[in-house]
N, C-alpha and C positions, 0 to 999 in steps of 0.2 A: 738564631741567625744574627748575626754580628755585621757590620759593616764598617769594611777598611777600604780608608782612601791611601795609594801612594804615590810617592813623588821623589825625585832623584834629582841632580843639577840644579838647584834651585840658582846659584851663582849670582845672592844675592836680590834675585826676583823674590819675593815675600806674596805669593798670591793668595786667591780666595781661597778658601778649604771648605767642603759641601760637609754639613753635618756627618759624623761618624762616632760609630766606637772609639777608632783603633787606627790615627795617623803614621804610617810607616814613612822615614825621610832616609833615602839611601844615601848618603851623601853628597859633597861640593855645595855646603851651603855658601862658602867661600867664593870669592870669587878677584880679589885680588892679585898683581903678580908676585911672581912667589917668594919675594923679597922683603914683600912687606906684612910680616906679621903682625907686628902691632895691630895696624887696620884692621888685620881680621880679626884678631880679638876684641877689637873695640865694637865690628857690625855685630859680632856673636853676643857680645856681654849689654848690645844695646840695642838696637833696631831688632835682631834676630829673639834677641828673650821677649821683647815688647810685643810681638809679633805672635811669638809662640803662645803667649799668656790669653793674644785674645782668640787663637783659633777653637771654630767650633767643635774639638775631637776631647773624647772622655779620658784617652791615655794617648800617649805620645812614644813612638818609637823611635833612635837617631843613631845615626853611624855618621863616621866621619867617613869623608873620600881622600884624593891625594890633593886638592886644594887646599882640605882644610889642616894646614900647617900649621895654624897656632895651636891646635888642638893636640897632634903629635908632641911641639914642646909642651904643654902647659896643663895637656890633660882637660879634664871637664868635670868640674865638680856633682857630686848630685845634686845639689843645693844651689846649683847653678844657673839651673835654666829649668824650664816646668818639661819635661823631659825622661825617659830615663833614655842613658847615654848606655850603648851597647860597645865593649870593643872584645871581642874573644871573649862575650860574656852571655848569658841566657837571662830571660825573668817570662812568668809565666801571666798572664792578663786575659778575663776573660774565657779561661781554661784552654788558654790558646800556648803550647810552649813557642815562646823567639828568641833565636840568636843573632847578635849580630856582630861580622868583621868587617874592617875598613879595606882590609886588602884584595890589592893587585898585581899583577904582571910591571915588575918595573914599567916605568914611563918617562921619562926624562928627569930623572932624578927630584921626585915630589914628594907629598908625606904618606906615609903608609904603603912603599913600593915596595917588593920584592927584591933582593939582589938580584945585578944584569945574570949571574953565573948561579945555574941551579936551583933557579925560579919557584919553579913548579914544585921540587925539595923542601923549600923553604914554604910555600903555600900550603904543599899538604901538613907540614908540620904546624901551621895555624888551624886549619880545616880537618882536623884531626879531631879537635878537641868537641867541636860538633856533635852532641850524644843521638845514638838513635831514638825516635820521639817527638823529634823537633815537628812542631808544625811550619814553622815559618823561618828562614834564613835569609836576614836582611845583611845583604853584603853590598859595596859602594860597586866593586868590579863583575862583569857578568861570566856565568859558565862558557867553556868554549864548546861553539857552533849555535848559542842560545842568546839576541841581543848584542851579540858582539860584533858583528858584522862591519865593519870600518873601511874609510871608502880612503884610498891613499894612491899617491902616483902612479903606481904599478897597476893599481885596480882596486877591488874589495876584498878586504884581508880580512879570516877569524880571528882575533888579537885577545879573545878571554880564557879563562883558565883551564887547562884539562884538570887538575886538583880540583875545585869547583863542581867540574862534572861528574868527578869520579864520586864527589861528596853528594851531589843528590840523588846519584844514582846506589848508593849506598845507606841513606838518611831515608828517603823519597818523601819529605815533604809535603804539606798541600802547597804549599806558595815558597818560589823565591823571587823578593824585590830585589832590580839594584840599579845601575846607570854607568854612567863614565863613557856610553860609548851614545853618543847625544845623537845621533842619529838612527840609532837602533831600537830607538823607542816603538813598543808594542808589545804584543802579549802574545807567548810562546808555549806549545807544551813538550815537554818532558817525561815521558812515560805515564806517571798519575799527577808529577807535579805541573802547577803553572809557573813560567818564570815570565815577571814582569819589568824589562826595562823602562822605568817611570819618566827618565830624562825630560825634563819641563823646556830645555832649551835647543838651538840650534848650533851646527861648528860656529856660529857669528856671538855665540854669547847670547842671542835674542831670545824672546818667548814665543816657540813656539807650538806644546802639547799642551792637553789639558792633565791634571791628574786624574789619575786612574782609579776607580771604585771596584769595589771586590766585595760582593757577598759573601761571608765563610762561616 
């Protein structure tokens, strides 16, 4: 038995982390607007590595979301941050397989979006490469009809991926972590899999989930 804590939007909130194996961080550690790169690189390369160094988890899991724009240009070294940085990539820990992508459903032109035109095309062609096996798929955007649930003028809209969906119901997983939809935080099942919206924040930017712990 292994214990994983996750967490998603951190948006520069740096919180406590409860003893773990196996920290899952779905993305938007970022939290600047979307102009200023720099800054994020410099909370990432300082406040965010200093942070990660002292939390208490054996291994670290990280995707980036669509905040985190300096990471799209500049990439993320291994050697970077006490981390491994997941982007369309796998590593196994713990005898646990994880993948993790940063992508989503276009959003107002951010980092790790889908084109506006054939989205969902383009998403399965990331989510694609997802092998069967996986245990764990940590992606920044949630399945559609799973955490996505988005509260806008009209009403409440599903705004997450059918590709996503189509991919745990193909993969089936025990766990998928992600966020981006900050108010959809909570924990959802999917056939065998759990999917966990970790979102630590509120639409105000503010703190307020706890992270979520997962016996596996």
């Amino acid at each position: 038995m292994h214990k994983i804590v996750c967490i998603a939007d951190l948006h520069e909130h740096l919180v406590d982390i409860p003893p773990c194996d196996l920290l899952l961080i779905a993305g938007d550690v970022s939290y600047a607007p979307k102009g200023n790169l720099d800054r994020k690189r410099d909370f990432l390369v300082g406040p965010f590595k200093d942070w990660l160094e002292q939390v208490p988890a054996r291994e670290v899991v990280f995707v980036a979301g669509n905040h985190d724009q300096s990471i799209e240009r500049d990439g993320c070294a291994p050697d970077e941050l006490r981390c491994h940085y997941l982007q369309d990539s796998g590593i196994e820990l713990f005898g646990l397989k994880i993948w993790g992508t940063p992508w989503q459903p276009w959003f107002q032109d951010w980092a790790f979006n889908a084109p506006r035109r054939d989205r969902e095309t383009f998403l399965a062609s990331k989510f694609d490469a997802i092998p069967a096996g996986t245990d764990i798929i940590v992606g920044h955007g949630p399945p559609y009809g799973y955490g996505d649930l988005a509260h806008r003028p009209g009403g409440a809209t599903h705004v997450g991926s059918t590709a996503m969906t189509h991919t745990l119901r193909r993969v089936q997983p025990r766990l998928m972590v992600c966020g981006h939809i900050h108010l959809a935080y909570d924990r959802y099942s999917f056939g065998t899999t759990e999917v966990i919206n970790a979102s630590l924040v509120d639409d105000d930017y503010q703190l307020a989930n706890p992270p979520v712990q997962v016996d596996t």
